[in-house]
KETORDREN-934131 format. One record per residue (C-alpha): residue in three letters; residue number from 0; x, y, z. Coordinates in Angstrom, 1 decimal, padded with zeros to 4 digits. Each point is the difference from the previous one (the first is absolute). Example, Ala and Ser with C-alpha at 12.3 -4.5 7.8 and 13.67 -1.06 7.14 Angstrom:
<sites>
<site residuo="Ala" num="0" px="012.3" py="-004.5" pz="007.8"/>
<site residuo="Ser" num="1" px="001.4" py="003.4" pz="-000.7"/>
</sites>
This chain:
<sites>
<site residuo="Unk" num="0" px="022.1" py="095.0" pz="004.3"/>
<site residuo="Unk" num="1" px="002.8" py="002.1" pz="-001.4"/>
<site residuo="Unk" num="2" px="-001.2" py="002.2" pz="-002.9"/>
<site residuo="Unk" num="3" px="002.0" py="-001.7" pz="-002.5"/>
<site residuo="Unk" num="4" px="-002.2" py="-002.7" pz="000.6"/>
<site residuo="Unk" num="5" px="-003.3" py="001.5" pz="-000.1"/>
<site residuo="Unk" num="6" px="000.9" py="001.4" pz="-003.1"/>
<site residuo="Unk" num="7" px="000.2" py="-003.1" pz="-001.1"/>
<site residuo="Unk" num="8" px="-003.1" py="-001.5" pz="001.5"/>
<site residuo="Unk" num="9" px="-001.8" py="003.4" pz="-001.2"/>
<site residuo="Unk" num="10" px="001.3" py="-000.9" pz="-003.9"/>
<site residuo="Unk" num="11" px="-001.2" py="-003.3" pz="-000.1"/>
<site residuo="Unk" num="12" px="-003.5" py="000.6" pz="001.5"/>
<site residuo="Unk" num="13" px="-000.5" py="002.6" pz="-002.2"/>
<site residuo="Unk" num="14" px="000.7" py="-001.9" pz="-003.3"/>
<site residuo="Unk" num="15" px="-001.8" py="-003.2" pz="001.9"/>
<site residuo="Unk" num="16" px="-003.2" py="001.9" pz="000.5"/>
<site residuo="Unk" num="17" px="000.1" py="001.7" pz="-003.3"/>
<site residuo="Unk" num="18" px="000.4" py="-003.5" pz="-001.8"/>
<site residuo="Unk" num="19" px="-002.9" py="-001.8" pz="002.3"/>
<site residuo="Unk" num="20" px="-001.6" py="001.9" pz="001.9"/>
<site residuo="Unk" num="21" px="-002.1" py="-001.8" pz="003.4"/>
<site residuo="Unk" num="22" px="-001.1" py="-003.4" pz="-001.9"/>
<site residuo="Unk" num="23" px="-003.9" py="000.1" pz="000.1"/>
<site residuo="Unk" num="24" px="-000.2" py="-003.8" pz="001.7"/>
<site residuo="Unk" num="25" px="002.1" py="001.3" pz="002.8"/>
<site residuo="Unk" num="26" px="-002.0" py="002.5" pz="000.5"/>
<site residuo="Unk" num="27" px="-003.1" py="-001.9" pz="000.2"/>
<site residuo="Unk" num="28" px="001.2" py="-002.6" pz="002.0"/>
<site residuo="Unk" num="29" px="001.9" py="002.2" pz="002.6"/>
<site residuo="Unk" num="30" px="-000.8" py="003.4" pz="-000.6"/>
<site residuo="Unk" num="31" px="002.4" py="002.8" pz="-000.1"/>
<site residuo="Unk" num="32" px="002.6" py="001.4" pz="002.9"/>
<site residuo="Unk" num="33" px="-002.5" py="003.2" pz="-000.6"/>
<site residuo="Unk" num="34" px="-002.8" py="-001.8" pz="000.6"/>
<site residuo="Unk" num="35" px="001.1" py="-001.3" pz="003.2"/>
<site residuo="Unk" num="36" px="001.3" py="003.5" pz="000.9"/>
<site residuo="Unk" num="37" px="-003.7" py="000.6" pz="-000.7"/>
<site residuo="Unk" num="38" px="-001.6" py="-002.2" pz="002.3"/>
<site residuo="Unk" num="39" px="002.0" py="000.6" pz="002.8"/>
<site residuo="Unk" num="40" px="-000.8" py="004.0" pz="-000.5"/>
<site residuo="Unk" num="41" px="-003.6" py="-000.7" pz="-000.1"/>
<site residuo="Unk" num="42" px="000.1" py="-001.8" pz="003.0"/>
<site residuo="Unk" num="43" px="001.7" py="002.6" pz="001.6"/>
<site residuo="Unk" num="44" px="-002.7" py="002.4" pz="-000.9"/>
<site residuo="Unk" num="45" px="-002.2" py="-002.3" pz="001.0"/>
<site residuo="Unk" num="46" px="000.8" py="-000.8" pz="003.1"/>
<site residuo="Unk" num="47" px="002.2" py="003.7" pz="001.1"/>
<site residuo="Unk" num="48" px="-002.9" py="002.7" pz="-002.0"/>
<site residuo="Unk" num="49" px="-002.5" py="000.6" pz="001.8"/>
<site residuo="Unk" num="50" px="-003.1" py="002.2" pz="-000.7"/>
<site residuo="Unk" num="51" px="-000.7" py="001.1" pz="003.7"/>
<site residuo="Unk" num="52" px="003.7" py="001.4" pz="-000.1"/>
<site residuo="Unk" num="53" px="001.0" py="003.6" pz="000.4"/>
<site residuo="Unk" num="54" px="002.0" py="001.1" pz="-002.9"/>
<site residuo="Unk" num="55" px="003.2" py="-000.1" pz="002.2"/>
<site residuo="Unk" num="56" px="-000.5" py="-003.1" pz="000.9"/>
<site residuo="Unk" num="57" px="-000.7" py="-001.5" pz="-003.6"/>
<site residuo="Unk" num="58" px="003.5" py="001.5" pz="-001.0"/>
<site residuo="Unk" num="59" px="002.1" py="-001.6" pz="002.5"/>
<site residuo="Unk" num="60" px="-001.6" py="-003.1" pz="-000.3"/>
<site residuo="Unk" num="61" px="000.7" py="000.4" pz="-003.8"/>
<site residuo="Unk" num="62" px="003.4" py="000.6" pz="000.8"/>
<site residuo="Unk" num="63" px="-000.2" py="-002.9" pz="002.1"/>
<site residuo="Unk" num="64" px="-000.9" py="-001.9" pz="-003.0"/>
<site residuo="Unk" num="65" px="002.3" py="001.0" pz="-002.1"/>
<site residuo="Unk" num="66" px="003.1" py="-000.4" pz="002.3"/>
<site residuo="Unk" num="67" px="-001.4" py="-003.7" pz="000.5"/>
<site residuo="Unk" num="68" px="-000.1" py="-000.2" pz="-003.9"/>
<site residuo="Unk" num="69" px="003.4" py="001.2" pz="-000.4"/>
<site residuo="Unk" num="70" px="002.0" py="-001.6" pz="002.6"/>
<site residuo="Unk" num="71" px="-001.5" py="-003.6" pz="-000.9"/>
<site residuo="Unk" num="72" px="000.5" py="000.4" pz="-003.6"/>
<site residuo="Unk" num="73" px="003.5" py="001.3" pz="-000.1"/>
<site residuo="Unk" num="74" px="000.5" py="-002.6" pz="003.0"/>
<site residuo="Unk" num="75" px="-001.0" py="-003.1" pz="-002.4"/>
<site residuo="Unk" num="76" px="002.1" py="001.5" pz="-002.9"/>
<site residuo="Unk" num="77" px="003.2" py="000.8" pz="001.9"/>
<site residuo="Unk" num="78" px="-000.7" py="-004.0" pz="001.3"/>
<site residuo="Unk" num="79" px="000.5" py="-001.2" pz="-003.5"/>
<site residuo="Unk" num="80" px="002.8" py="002.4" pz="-001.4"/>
<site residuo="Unk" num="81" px="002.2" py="-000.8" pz="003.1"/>
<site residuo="Unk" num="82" px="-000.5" py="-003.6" pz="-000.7"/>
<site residuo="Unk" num="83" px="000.9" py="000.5" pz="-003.3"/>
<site residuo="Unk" num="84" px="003.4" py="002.1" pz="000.9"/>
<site residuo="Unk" num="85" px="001.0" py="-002.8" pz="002.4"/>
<site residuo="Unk" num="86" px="-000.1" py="-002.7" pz="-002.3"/>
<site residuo="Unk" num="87" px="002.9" py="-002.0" pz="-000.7"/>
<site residuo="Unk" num="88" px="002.3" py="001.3" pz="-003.0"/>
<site residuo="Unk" num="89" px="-000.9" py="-002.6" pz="-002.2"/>
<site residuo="Unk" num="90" px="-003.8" py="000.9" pz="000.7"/>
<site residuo="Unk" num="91" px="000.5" py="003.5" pz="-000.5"/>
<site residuo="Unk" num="92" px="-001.3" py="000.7" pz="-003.5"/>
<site residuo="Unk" num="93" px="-002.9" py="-002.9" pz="-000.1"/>
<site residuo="Unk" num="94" px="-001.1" py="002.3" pz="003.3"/>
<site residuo="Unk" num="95" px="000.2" py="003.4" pz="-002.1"/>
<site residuo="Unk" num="96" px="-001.3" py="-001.6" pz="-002.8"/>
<site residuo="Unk" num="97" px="-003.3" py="-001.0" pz="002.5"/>
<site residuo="Unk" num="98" px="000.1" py="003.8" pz="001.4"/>
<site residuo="Unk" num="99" px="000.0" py="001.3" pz="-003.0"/>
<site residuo="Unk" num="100" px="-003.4" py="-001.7" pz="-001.1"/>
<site residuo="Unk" num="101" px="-001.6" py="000.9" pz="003.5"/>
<site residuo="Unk" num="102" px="001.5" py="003.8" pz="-000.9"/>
<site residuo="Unk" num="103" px="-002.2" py="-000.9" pz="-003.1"/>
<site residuo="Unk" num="104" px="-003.5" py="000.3" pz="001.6"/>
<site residuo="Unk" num="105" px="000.7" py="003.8" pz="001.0"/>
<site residuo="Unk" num="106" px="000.2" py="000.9" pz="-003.4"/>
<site residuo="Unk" num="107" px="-003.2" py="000.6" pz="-002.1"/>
<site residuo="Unk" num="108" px="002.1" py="000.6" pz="-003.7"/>
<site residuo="Unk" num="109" px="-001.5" py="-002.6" pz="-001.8"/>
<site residuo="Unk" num="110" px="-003.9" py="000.7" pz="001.6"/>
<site residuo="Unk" num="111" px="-000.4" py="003.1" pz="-000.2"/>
<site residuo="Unk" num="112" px="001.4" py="000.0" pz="-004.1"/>
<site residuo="Unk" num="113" px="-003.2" py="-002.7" pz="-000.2"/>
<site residuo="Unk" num="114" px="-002.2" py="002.0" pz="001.7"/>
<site residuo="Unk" num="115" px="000.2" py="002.8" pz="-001.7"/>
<site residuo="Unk" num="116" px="000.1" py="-001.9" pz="-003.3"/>
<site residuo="Unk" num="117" px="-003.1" py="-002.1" pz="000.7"/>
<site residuo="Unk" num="118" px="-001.8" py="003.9" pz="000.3"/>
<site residuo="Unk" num="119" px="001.2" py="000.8" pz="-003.6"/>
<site residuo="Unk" num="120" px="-000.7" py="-003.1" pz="-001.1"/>
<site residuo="Unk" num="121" px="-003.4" py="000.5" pz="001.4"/>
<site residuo="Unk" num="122" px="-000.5" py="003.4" pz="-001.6"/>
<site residuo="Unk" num="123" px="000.6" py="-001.0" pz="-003.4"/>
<site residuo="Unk" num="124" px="-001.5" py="-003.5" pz="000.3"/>
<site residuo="Unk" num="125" px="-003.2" py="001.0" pz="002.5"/>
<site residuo="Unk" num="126" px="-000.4" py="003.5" pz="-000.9"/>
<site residuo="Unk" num="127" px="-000.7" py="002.2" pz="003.3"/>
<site residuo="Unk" num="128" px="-001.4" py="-002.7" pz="001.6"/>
<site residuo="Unk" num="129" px="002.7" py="-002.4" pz="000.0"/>
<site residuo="Unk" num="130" px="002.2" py="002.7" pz="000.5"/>
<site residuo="Unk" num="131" px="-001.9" py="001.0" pz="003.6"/>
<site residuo="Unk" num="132" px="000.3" py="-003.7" pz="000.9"/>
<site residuo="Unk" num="133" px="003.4" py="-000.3" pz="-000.5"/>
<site residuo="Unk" num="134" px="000.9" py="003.6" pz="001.7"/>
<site residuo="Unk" num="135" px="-002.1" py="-000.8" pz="003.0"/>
<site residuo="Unk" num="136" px="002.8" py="-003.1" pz="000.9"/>
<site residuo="Unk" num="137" px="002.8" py="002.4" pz="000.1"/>
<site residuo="Unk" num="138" px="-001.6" py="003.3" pz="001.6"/>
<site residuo="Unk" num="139" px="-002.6" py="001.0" pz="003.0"/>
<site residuo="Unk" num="140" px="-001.7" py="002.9" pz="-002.0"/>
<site residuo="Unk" num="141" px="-004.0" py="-000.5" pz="-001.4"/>
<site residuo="Unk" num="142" px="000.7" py="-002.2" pz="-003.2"/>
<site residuo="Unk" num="143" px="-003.9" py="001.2" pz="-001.0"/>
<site residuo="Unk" num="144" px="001.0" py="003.7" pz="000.2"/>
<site residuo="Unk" num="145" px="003.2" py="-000.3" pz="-002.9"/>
<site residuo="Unk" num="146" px="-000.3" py="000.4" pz="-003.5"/>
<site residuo="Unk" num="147" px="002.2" py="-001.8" pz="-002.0"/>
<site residuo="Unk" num="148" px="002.3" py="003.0" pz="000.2"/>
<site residuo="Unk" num="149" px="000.1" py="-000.2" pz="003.8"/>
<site residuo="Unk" num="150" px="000.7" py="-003.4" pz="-000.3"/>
<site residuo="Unk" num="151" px="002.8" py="-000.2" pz="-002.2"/>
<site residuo="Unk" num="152" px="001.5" py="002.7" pz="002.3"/>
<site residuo="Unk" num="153" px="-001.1" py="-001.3" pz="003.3"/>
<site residuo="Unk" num="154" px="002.1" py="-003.7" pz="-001.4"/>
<site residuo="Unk" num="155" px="003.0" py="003.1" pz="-000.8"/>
<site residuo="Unk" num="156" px="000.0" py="001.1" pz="003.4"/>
<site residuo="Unk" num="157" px="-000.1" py="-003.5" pz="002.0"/>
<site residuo="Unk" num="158" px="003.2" py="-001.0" pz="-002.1"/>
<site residuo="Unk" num="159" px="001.8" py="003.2" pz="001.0"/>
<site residuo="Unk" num="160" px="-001.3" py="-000.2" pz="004.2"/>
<site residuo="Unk" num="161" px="000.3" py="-003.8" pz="-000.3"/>
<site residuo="Unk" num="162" px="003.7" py="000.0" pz="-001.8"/>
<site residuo="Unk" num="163" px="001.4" py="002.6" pz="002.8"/>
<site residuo="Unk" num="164" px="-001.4" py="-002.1" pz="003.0"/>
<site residuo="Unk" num="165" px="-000.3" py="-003.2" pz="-000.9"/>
<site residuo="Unk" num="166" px="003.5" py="-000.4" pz="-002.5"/>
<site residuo="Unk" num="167" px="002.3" py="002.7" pz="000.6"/>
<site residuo="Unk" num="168" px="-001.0" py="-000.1" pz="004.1"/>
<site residuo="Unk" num="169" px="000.5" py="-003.6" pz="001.0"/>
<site residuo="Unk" num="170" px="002.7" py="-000.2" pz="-002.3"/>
<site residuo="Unk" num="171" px="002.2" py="003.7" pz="001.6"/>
<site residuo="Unk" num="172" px="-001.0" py="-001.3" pz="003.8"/>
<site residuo="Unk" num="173" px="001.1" py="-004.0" pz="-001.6"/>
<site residuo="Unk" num="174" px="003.9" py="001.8" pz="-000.3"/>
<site residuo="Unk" num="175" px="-000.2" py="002.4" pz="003.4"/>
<site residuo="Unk" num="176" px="-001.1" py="-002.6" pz="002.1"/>
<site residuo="Unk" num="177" px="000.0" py="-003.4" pz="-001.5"/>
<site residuo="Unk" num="178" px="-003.6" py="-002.2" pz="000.5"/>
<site residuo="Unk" num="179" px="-000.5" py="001.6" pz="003.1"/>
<site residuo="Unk" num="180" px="-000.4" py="003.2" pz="-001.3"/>
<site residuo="Unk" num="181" px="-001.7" py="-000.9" pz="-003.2"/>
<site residuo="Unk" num="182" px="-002.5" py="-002.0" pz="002.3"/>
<site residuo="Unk" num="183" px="-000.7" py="002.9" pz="002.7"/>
<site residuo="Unk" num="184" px="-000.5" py="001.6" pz="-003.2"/>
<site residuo="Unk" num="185" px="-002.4" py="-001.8" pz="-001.8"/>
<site residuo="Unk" num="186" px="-002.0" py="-000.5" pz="003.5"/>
<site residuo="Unk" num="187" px="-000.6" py="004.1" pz="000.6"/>
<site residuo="Unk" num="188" px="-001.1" py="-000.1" pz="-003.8"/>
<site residuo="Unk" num="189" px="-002.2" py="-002.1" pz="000.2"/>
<site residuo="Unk" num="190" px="-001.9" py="001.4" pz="003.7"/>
<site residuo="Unk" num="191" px="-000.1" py="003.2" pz="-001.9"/>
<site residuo="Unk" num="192" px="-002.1" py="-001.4" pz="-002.6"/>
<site residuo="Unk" num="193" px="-001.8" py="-001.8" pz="002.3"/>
<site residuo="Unk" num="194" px="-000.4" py="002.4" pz="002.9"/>
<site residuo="Unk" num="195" px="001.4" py="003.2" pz="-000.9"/>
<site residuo="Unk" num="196" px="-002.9" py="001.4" pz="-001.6"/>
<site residuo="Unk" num="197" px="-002.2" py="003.3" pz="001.4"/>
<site residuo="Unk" num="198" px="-002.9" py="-001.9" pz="001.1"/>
<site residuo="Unk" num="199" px="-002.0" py="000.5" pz="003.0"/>
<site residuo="Unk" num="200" px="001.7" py="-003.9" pz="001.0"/>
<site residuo="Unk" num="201" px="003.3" py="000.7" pz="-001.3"/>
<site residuo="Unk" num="202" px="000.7" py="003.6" pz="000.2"/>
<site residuo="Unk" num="203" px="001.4" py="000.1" pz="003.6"/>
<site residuo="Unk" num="204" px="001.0" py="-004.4" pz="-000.2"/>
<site residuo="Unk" num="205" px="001.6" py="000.6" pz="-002.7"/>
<site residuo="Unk" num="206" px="002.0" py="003.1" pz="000.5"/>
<site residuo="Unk" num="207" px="002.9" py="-001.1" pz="000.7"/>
<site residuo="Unk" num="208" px="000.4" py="-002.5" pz="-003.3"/>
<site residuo="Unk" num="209" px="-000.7" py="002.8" pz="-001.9"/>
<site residuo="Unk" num="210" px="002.4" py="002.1" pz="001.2"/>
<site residuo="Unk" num="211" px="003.2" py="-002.2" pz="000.0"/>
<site residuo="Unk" num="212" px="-001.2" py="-001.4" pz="-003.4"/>
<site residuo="Unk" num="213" px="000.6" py="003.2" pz="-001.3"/>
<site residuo="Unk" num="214" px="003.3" py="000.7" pz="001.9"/>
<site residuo="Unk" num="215" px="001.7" py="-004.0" pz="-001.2"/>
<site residuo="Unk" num="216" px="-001.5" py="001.0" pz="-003.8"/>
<site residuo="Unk" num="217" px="001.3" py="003.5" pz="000.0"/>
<site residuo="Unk" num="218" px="003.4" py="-000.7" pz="-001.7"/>
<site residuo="Unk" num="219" px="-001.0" py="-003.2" pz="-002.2"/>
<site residuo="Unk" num="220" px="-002.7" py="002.7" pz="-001.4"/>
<site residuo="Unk" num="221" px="002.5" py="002.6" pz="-001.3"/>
<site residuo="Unk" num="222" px="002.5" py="-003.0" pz="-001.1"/>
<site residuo="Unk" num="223" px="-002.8" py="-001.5" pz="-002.0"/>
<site residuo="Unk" num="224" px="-001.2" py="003.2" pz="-001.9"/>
<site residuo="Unk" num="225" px="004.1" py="000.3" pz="-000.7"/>
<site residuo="Unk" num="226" px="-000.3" py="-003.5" pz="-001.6"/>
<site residuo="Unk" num="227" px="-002.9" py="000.6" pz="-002.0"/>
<site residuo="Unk" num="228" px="001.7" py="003.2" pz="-001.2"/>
<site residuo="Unk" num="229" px="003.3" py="-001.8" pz="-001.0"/>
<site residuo="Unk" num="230" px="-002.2" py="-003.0" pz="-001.7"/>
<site residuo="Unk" num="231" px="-001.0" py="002.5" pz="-002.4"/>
<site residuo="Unk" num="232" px="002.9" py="000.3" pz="-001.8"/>
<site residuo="Unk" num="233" px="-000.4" py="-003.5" pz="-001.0"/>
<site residuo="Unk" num="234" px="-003.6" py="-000.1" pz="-000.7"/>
<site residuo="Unk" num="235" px="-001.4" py="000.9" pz="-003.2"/>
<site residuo="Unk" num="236" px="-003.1" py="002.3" pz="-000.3"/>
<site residuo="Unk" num="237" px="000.4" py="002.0" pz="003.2"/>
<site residuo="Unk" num="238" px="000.9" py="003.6" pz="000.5"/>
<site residuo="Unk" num="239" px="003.8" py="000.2" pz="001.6"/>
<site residuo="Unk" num="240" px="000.5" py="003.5" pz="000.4"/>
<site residuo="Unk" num="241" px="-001.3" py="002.2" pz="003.6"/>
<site residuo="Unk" num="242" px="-001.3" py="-002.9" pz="001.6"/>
<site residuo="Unk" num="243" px="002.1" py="000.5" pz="002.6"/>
<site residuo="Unk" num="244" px="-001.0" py="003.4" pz="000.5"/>
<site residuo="Unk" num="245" px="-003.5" py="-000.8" pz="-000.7"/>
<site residuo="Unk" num="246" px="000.2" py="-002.7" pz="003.1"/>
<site residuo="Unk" num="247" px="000.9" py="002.6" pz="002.7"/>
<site residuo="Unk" num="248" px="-002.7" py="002.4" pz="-001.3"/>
<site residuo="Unk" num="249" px="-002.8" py="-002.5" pz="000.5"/>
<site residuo="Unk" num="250" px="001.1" py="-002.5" pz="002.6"/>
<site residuo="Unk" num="251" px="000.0" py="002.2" pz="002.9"/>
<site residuo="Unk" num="252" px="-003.8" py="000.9" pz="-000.8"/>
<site residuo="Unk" num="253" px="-001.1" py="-003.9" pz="-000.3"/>
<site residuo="Unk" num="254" px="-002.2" py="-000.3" pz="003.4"/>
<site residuo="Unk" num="255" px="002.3" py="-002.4" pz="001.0"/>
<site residuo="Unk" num="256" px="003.6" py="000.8" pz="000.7"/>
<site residuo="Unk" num="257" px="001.7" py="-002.8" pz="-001.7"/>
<site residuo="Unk" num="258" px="-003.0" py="-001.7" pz="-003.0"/>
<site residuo="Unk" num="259" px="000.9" py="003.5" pz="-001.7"/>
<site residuo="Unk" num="260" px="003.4" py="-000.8" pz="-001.1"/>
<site residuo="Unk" num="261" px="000.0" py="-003.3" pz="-002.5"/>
<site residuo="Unk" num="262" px="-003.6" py="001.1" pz="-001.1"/>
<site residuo="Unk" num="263" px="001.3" py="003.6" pz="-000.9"/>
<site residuo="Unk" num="264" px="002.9" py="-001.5" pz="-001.5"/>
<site residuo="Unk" num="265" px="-002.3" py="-002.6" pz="-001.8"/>
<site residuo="Unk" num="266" px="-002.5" py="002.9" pz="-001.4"/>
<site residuo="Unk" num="267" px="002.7" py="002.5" pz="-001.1"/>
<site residuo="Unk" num="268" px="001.9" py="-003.4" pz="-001.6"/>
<site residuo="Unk" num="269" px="-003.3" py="-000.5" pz="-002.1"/>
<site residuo="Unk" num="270" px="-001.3" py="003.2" pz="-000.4"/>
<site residuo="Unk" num="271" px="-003.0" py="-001.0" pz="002.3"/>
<site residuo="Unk" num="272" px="-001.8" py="002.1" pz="002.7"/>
<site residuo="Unk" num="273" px="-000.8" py="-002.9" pz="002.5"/>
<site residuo="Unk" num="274" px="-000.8" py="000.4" pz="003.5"/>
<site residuo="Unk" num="275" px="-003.0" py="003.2" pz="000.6"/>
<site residuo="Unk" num="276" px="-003.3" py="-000.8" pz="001.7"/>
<site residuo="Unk" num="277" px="-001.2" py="-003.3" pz="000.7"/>
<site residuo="Unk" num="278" px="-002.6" py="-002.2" pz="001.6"/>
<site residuo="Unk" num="279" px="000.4" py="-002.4" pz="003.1"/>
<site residuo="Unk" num="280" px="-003.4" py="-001.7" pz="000.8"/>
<site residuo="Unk" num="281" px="-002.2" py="002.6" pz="-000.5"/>
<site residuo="Unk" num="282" px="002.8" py="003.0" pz="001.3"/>
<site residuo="Unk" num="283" px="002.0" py="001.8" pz="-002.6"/>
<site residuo="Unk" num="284" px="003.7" py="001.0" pz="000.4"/>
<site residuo="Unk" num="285" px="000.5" py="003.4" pz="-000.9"/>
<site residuo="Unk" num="286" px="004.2" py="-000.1" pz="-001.1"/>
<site residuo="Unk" num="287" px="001.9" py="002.1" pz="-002.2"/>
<site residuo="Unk" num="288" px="000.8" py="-001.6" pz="-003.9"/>
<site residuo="Unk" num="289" px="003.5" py="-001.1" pz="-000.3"/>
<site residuo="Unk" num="290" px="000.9" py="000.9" pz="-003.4"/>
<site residuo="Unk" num="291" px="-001.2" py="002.6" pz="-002.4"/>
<site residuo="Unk" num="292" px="-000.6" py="-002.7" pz="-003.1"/>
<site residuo="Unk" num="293" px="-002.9" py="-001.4" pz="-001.2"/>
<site residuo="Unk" num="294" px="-002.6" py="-001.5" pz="002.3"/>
<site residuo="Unk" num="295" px="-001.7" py="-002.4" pz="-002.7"/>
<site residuo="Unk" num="296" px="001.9" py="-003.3" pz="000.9"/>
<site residuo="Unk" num="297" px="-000.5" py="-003.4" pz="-001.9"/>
<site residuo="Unk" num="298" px="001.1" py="-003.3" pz="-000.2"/>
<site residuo="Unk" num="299" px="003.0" py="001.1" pz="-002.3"/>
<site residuo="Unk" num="300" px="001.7" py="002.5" pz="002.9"/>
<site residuo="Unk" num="301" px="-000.3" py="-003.1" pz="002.4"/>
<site residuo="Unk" num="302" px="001.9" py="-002.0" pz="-002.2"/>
<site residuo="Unk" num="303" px="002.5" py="002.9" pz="-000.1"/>
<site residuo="Unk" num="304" px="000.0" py="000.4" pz="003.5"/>
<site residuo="Unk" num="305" px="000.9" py="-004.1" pz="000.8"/>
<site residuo="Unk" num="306" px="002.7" py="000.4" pz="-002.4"/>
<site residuo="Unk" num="307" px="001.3" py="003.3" pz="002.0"/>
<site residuo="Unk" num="308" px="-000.7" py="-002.2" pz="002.6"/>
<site residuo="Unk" num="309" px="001.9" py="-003.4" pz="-001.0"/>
<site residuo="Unk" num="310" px="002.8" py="001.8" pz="-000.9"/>
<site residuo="Unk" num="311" px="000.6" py="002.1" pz="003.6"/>
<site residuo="Unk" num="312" px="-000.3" py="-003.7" pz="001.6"/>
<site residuo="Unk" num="313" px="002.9" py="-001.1" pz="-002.1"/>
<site residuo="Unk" num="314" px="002.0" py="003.4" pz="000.7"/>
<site residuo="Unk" num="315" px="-000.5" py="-000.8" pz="003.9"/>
<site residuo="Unk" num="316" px="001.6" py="-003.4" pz="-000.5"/>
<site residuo="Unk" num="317" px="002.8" py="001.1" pz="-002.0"/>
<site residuo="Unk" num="318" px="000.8" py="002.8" pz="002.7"/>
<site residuo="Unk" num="319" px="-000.3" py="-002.7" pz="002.8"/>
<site residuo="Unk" num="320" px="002.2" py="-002.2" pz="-002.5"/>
<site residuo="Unk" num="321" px="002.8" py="003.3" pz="-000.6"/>
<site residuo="Unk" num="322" px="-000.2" py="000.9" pz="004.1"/>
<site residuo="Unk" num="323" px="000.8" py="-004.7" pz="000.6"/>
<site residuo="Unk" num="324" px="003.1" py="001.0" pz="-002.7"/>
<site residuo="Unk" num="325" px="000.7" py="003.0" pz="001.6"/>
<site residuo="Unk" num="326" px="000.6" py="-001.7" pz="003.7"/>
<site residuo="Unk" num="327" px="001.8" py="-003.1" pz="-001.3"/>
</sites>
């Protein structure tokens, strides 16, 4: 599709996922596009990773995987949009209308804001203990080993990672490459957090998810730290002034080169420190604090951070909106 029109594809899947979000009875009753991106990964490392592999062999096969993943996802989306842009005239906007909705499922807006609510809801409800419950939904680090500081800023730091890759993401590759591209998108993301982890399994599988993850969410990462930066200007309660500056201190030391950006931007915004060393099953992450605030987090900054949050989502649209206006 011309970019005129996935400007306007992008504009109205946006608001549409915003408003809605994936209706919970859909869900249950066919899953999610992710979910089937899921189960055809795990099959593939199933059937393709093998531990009687040499390390060599484990990473071609893993590129072997993912090639298979890429090329039959982007294949089945590419199938529908070019039905879709060979309708009839009179059929053309029921079919963009229908596009837009499937565009819809990419996005994770209108999740991730309840997510991260139900944690602060859970803080000041549950106390530390429905606060861990609710964190442990939304992040893979040992619920048992946060205090109710760490949790408020471990809920902080999954909006931030989660708004860059799975908002501002699907939506950028949405406009550069129409479904397609937001597909092949959403299907490397989601093998990376499957696969792409530094397990004695996954380390050489999974190598090559890992690594283009990182290369397709390098320039949605910088874009959404920018976003987060302009929303403060229309967010009360936030700090508005050397954020920017603040971000490209901190971002480049964040252990991975693009999760720095939105959560530097998100600490310096709030006068947070978020980030610094943490614990995966039993394994602690030694990274560098992003932010030189305070460290003692609560249900309060959370609330502060999905209003940071909410507005940046509404800035996106009405730059996808101004770029649609700008092409007509």
């Amino acid at each position: 599709m011309d970019l005129q029109t996935t400007l306007l594809v992008t504009a109205a899947a946006l608001a549409l996922e915003a408003l809605i979000g994936y209706p919970q009875r859909l869900y249950h009753a066919i899953g999610h596009p992710v979910t089937w991106m899921g189960r055809l990964i795990a099959w593939l490392d199933r059937h393709l990773n093998r531990e009687n592999h040499a390390p060599a062999t484990r990473r071609r096969l893993g590129i072997v995987a993912l090639t298979v993943l890429i090329v039959l996802v982007g294949g089945i989306a590419w199938f529908i949009e070019s039905i879709v842009y060979h309708l009839p005239l009179v059929l053309v906007l029921p079919g963009l209308a229908i596009l837009a909705v499937i565009a819809s499922t990419g996005l994770a807006q209108h999740s991730l804001y309840t997510h991260v609510r139900a944690v602060a809801e859970g803080l000041e409800k549950g106390g530390l203990a429905g606060g861990r419950e609710a964190v442990s939904k939304i992040v893979g680090r040992d619920p048992e080993s946060l205090d109710e500081q760490a949790v408020a800023r471990a809920a902080i730091e999954s909006l931030a990672e989660n708004y860059a890759d799975g908002v501002v993401a699907p939506g950028m590759w949405l406009v550069v490459a129409g479904l397609p591209g937001m597909a092949i998108y959403k299907a490397i993301n989601t093998a990376d957090s499957m696969i792409g982890h530094r397990t004695p399994r996954h380390d050489a599988f999974g190598w090559a998810s890992a690594r283009l993850d990182d290369l397709v969410n390098l320039p949605a990462s910088r874009l959404a730290g920018c976003l987060l930066i302009a929303a403060t200007w229309v967010t009360p309660h936030v700090a508005r002034q050397g954020i920017f500056q603040a971000m490209k201190r901190d971002a480049p030391r964040h252990r991975s080169p693009n999760a720095g950006w939105p959560e530097a931007a998100m600490a310096a915004a709030l006068g947070l420190k978020l980030a610094g060393p943490r614990s995966y099953h039993g394994h602690v992450v030694h990274d560098h604090w992003m932010g030189d605030g305070r460290a003692d987090a609560g249900p309060k900054d959370i609330r502060r951070a999905l209003t940071l949050y909410r507005n940046a989502c509404i800035l996106q649209w009405l730059l996808v909106v101004a770029l649609f206006a700008l092409f007509l």
